[in-house]
C-alpha positions in Angstrom: -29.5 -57.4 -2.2 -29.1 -53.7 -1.1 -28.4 -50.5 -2.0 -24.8 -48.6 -2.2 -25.0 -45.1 -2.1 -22.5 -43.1 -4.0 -21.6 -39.7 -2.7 -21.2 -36.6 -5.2 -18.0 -35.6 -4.3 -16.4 -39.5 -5.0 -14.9 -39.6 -1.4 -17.2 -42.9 -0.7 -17.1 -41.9 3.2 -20.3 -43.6 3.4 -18.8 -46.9 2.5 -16.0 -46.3 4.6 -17.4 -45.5 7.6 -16.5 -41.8 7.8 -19.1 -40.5 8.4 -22.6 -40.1 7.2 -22.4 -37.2 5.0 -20.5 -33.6 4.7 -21.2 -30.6 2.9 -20.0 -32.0 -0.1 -22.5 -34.6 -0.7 -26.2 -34.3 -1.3 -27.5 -35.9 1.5 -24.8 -33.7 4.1 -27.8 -31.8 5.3 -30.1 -32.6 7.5 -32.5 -30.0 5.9 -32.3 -31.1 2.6 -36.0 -32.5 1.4 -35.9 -32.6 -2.2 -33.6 -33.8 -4.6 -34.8 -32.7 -7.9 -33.8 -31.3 -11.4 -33.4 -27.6 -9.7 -30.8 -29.0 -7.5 -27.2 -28.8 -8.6 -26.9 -31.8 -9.0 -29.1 -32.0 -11.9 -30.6 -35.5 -11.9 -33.0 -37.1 -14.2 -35.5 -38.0 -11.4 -36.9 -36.6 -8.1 -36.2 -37.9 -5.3 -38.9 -36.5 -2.6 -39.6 -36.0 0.7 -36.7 -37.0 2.3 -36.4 -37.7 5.9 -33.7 -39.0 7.7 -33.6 -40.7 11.3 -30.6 -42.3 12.8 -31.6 -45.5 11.7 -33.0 -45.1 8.4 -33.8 -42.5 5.4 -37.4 -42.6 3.9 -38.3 -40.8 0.4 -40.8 -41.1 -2.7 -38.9 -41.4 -6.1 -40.5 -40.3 -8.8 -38.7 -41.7 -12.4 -41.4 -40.0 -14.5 -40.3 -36.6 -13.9 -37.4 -34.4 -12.8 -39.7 -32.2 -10.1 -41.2 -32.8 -6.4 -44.6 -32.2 -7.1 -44.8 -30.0 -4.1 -41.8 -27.9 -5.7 -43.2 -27.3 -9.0 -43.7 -23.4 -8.2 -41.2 -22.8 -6.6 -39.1 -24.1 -9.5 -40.6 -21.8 -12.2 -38.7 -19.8 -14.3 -39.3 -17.4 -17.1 -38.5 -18.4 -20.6 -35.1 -16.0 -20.8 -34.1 -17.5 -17.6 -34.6 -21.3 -19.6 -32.7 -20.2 -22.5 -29.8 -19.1 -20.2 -29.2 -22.2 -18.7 -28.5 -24.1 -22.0 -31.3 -26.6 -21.6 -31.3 -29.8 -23.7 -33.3 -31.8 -25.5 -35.5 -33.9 -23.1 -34.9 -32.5 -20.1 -37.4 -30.9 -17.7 -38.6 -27.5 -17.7 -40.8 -25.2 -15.2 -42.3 -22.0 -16.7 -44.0 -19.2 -15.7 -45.6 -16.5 -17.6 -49.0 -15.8 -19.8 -50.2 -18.5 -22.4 -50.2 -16.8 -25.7 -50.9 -17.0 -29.6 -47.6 -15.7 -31.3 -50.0 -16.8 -34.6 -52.0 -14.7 -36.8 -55.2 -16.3 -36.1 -56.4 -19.0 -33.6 -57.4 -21.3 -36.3 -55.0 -22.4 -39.1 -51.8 -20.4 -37.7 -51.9 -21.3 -34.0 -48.5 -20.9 -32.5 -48.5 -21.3 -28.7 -46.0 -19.6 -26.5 -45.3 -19.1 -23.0 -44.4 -15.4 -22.9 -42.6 -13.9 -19.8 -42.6 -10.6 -18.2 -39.9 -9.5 -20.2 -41.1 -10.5 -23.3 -39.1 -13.6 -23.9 -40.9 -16.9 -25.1 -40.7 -20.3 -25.5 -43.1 -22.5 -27.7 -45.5 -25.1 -25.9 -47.9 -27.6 -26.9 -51.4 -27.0 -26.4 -52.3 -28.3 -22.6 -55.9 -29.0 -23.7 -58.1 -29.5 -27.1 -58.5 -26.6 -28.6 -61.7 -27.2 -30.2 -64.9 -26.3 -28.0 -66.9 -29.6 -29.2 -64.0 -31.8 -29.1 -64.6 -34.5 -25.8 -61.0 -34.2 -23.1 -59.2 -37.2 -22.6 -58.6 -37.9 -19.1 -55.7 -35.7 -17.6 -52.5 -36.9 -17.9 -51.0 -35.9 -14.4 -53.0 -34.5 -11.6 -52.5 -30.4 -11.5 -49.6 -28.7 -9.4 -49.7 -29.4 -5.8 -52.0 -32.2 -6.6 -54.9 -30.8 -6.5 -57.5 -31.9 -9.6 -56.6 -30.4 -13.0 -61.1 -29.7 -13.0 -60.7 -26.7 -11.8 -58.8 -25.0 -14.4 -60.3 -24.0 -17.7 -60.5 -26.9 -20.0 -60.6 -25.5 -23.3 -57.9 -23.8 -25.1 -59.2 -20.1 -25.8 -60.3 -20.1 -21.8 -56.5 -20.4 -21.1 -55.3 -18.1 -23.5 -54.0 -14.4 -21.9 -53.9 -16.3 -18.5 -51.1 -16.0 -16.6 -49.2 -19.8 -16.0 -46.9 -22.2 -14.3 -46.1 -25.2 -16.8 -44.0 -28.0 -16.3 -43.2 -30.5 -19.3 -39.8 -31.6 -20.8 -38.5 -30.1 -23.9 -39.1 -31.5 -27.4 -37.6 -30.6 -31.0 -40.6 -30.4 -32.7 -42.1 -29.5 -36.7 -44.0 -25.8 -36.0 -45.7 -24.3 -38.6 -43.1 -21.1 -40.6 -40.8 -22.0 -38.2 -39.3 -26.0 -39.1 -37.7 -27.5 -36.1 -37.6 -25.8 -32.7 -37.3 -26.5 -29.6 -40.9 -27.0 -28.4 -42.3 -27.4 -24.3 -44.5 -30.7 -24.3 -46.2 -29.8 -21.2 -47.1 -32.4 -18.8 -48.7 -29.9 -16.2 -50.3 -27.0 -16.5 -51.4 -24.0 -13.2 -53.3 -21.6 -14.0 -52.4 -18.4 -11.4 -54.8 -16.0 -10.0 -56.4 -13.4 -12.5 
């Protein structure tokens, strides 16, 4: 059993012995380390770490998410930036900007946003419980640059007005006044220096 490697640009040099890459294909480059959702290519999983010898190539795949973990800020973009790029449902989006409450209240009109220097937006789930007495699950992933998620606030209102890298895949999901909207279910969460 092996593994047959299909070039971008469809010219198969690889299986005909032309070669072992050009500039057309993802793997031309000698630099290239990351193959992830940012890359032009826009694939559904990251392939990471990439090193290449003359006798072999060596990388971590991750199927579970479109982003190197080591990439994740480099990768963020503001909500206006998003809605340019004519994201669709599912796919994988890196945010930055300041977690805020587009509701009236924190309590029975919650509405979370991710709110970017410009004052665009894009709704997210809430990355922790938002009750103060209510126990945390365990974290779902481990923090940006895989570091613990322990050391950033766990309650909701202790993240709120913080400024924030978020990484989670987008969702079309019920919000309150609003029906169906495309919604952030973030799987990652940064908080950024004050």
């Amino acid at each position: 059993m092996g593994v047959n490697v299909i070039e971008a640009d469809g010219q198969r040099s690889l299986d005909k012995g032309n070669g072992r890459g050009d500039a057309g294909d993802v793997f031309g480059s000698a630099d290239l380390k990351h193959l992830d959702g940012a890359h032009s290519e826009k694939v559904r999983a990251a392939l990471c770490n990439i090193s290449l010898t003359a006798d072999s190539v060596t990388l971590d795949i991750y199927v579970s998410r479109q982003t190197c973990p080591e990439m994740v800020s480099a990768s963020a973009v503001s909500p206006a930036t998003a809605a340019q790029t004519g994201i669709v449902g599912g796919a994988e989006l890196v945010i930055e900007g300041t977690l805020e409450n587009a509701g009236t209240n924190f309590f029975n009109d919650l509405h979370l946003v991710v709110r970017g220097a410009d004052g665009s937006e894009i709704p997210v789930t809430s990355p922790v419980a938002q009750d103060a007495a209510t126990p945390l699950p365990d974290p779902p992933d481990q923090s940006l640059e895989g570091q613990p998620q322990s050391s950033s606030p766990s309650r909701l209102p202790d993240l709120l007005g913080k400024k924030v890298i978020v990484r989670g895949d987008l969702q079309r999901l019920i919000q309150k006044g609003t029906g169906m909207t495309e919604t952030l279910r973030i799987k990652e969460l940064q908080v950024l220096g004050d």
